[in-house]
N, C-alpha and C positions, 0 to 999 in steps of 0.2 A: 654453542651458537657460533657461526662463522663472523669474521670479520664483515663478507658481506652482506647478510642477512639483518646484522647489526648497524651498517649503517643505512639501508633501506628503510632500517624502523626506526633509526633519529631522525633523518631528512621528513618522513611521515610524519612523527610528532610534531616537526616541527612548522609544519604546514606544506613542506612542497612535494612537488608531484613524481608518484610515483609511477615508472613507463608501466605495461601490460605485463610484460614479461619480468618484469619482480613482483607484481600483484601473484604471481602465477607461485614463484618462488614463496614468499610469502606466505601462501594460500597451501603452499603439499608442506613448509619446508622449516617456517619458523615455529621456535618454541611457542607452546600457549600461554603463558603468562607472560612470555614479553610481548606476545602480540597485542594482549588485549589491553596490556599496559600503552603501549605506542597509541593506539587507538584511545582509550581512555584520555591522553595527554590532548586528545584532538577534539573531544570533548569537550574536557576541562576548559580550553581556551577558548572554544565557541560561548561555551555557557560557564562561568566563573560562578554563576550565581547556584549551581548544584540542582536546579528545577527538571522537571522530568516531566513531560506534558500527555495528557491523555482527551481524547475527544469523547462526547455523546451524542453518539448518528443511528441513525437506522438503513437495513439494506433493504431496501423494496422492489422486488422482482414481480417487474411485470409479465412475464409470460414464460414458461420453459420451454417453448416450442421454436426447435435451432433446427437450422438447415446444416453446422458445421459440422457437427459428432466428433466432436474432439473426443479422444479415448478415454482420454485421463476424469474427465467431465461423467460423475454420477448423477446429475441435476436434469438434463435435457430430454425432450421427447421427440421425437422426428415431428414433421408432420403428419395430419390426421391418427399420433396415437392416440389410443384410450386415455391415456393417461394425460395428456398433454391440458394446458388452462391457458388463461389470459387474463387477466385482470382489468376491469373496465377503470374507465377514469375515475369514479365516484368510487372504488373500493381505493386505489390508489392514494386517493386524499384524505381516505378516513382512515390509512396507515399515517399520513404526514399529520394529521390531526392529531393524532395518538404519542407519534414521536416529540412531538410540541409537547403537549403535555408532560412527558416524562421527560423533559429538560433540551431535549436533544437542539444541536444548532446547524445539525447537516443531514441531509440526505443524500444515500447512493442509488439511483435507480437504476440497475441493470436487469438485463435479461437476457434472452438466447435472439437468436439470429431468424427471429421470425419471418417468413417467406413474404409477408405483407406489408409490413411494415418499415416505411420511409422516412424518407426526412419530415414527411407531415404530421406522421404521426408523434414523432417528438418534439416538433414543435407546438402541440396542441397538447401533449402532457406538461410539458418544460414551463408553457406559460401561465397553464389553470397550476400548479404549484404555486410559482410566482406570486400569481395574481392572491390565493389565497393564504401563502405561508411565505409573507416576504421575509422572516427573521429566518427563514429555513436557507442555507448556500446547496445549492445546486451539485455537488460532487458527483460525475455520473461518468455511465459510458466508458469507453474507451476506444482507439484506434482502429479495434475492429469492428465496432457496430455503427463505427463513424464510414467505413467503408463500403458494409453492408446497405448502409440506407444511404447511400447518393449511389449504389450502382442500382439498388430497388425502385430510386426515382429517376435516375437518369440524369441525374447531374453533376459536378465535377466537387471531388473535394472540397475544397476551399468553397465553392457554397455552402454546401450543408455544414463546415464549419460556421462561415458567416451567422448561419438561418438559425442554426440550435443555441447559437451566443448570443445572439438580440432576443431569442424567444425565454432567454432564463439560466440557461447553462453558465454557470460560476467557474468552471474548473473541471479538468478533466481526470477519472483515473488513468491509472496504471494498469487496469486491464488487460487482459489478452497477450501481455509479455508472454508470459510461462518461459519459455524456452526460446533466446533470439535466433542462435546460430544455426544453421541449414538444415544438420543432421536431426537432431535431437528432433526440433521444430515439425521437420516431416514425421518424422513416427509419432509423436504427440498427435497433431493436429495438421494433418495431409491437405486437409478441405479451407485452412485458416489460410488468412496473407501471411508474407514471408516476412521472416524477420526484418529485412532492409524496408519493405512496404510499414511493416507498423512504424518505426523509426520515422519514414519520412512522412508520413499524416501527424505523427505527433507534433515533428521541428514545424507543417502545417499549419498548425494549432498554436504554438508558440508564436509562431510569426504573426497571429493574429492575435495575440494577448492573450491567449486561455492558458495558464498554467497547469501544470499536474501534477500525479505521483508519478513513481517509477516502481515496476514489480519484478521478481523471478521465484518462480518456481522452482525448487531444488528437490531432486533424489528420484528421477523417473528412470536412470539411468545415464545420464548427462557426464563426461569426463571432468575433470576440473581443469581441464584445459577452454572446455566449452561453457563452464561458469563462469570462468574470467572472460569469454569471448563476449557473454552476454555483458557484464562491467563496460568492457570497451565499448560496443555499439551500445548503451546508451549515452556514456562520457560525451563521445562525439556528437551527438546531439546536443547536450547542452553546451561541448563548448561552441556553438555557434549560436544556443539559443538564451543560454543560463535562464531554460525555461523548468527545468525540473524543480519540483518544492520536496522534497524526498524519499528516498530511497527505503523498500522495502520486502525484504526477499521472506517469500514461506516454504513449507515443506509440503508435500504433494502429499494426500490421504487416499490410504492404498482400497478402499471399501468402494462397493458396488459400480467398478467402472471395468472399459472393457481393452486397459492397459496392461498387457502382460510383458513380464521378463522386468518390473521394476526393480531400482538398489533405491529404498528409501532412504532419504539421507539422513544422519545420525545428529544427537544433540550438537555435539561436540562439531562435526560440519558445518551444520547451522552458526555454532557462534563463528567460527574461524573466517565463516566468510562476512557476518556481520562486521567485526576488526577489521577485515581484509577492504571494504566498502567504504568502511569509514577514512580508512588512509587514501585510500585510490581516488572515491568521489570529493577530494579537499574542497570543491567548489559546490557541490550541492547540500545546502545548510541544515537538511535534517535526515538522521537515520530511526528505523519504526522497529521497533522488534513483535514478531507475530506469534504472540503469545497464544494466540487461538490454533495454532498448531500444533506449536512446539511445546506448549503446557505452562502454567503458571511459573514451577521453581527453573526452567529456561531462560522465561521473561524477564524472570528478577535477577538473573546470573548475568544478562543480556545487556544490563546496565552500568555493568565495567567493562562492557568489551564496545564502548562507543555510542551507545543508544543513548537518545536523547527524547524520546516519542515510544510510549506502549500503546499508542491506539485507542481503538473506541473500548467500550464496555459492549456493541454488539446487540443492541435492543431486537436486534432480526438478522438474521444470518441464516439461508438457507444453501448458501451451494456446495461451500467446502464439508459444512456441517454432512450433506448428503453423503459425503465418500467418507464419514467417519471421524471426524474433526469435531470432540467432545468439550470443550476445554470451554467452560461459561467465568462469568463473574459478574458482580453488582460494582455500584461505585461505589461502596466504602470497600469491597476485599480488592479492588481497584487502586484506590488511596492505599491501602493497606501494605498490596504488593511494592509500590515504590516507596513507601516509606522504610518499610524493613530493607529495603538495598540501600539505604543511606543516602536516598535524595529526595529532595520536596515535590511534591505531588502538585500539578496544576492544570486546571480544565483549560481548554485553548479551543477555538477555533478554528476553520478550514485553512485560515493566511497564519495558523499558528500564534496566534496575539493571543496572550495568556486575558482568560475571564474572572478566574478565582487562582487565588495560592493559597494551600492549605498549607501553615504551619503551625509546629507548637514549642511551647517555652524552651525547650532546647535545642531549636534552631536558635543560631547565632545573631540575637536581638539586633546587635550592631552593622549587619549587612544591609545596606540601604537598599541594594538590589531586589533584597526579597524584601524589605518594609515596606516599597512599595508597591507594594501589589498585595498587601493586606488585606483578605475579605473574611469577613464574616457569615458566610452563606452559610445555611446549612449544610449536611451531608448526606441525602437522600439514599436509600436504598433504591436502586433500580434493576427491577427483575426484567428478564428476556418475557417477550410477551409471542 
């Protein structure tokens, strides 16, 4: 390992910032175990208490009918195909109904870029939610269906921000990242906004108090020069907005889409740039690792290389699932998974506020960190419905 490469990854562990162009180095250049060690260190000092947090949400798609046909996208219908649905409000609620019951404390509502559908219409979903499942956080949307329905209505951004945040909207995804940088972005998805447009409806959204994730897409064919490009434009966003709640990149599922000439990107990709995220984004307080892609023994490897969040258990998940994305779990093989990676397993929240922490006698009795947040909940089996 070079001198410089080595001190990139002390300066990282030790909390400062790393420019783009040693994220880059880094990312082709450093060995694997020290990487994920440097990042692991970045970990350690955020969370001392060794916790590992997992949500229980459902994905609720209401409609597959997109006008954008993104390539990569096995989920969507044009308009007027055969195939195409929409789900009315009342099937909608009797999904949120469902996901109440089997524990859950968030929902995702997304869907495709329906040709009809405005800002009224999500504020008429957004509210009967609310109105009926106030325990339920709102996690929805993203940049581009915020864009879609204020040009479908006619109105400016920043309204239809405004109008879906009074109507119920908690928080925004990470959506429609996949690919920020120009090239990539256009062969993916030609018909989407451009990477600098998603960026500035999100700092949008920020500037109005809606928090969110952050996403990417990795292995459609993207250089890892234009992976770390994607790093950077979101960096800059939050350093103006320190609106991002965390970061988290998947891999692209090669089945029933109409993307050719993909490089799926490999395990080992995947983690390098998880480390890589964790050094670079120092200011965004949580990294996800996407175990529904990249597969269970991924997930659990994923938690020395910086991860502090595996995500939901996935009570519904249709769209990645469509292009081949098999990877299920309940919440005890959920529990299970981070406990065999040597960290405490706890359910948390949209704001991340841990609900329960499971431990047992040989966690370290003495750690008042984890004492306090002792619960006694059961541990429920929750199957994908």
């Amino acid at each position: 390992m070079s001198s410089e490469i080595a001190e990139i990854l002390q300066r990282g562990a030790d909390g400062g910032r790393i420019s783009t162009d040693e994220a880059l180095l880094l990312y082709t250049k450093a060995p694997f175990h020290e990487l994920g060690e440097a990042a692991n260190e970045v970990r350690k000092r955020r969370y001392p208490d060794g916790i590992v947090t997992y949500l229980i949400d459902r994905n609720i798609n209401y409609t597959n009918v997109c006008v954008t046909a993104c390539k990569f996208c096995a989920f969507y219908r044009a308009p007027k195909h055969s195939e195409g649905w929409s789900h009315d409000l009342d099937e909608v609620l009797r999904r949120c109904a469902e996901a109440v019951d089997l524990g859950a404390t968030q929902v995702m509502l997304q869907g495709g870029h329906h040709p009809d559908y405005g800002v009224e219409y999500y504020e008429e979903m957004f509210s009967a939610v609310t109105r009926d499942f106030p325990q339920l956080a709102i996690h929805s949307i993203g940049p581009s269906e915020i864009g879609h329905m204020a040009k479908v209505s006619d109105v400016s951004i920043e309204e239809a921000i405004k109008r879906i945040k009074a109507a119920g909207l908690d928080s925004i995804a990470g959506a429609g990242a996949e690919m920020l940088p120009q090239r990539p972005r256009k062969a993916l998805a030609p018909l989407k906004e451009s990477g600098e447009r998603w960026c500035e409806i999100m700092e949008l959204a920020h500037n109005q108090g809606l928090e969110s994730t952050a996403t990417m897409m990795m292995g459609t064919g993207e250089t890892n020069a234009e992976r770390i490009e994607h790093l950077r434009m979101i960096r800059d966003v939050h350093d103006r907005t320190g609106g991002f709640r965390a970061f988290i990149p998947w891999t692209y599922q090669p089945e029933n889409n109409k993307l050719k000439g993909h490089t799926q990107a490999t395990t080992m990709e995947y983690l390098r740039m998880l480390s890589v995220a964790r050094l670079y984004f120092n200011e965004i307080a949580h990294l996800q690792s996407s175990w529904l892609t990249t597969g269970k023994a991924a997930g659990q490897v994923s938690l020395h290389m910086g991860v502090d969040d595996l995500g939901s258990i996935m009570l519904e998940e249709n769209v990645i699932s469509s292009a081949g994305a098999r990877h299920r779990s309940n919440l005890a093989e959920l529990i299970d998974m981070i406990r065999a990676g040597g960290r405490i397993p706890a359910q948390r929240n949209t704001l991340y506020e841990h609900l329960a922490v499971h431990y047992t006698p040989d966690d370290d009795p003495t750690d008042t960190r984890v004492r306090s947040h002792v619960s006694s909940i059961a541990l429920p089996v929750v199957e994908a419905k």
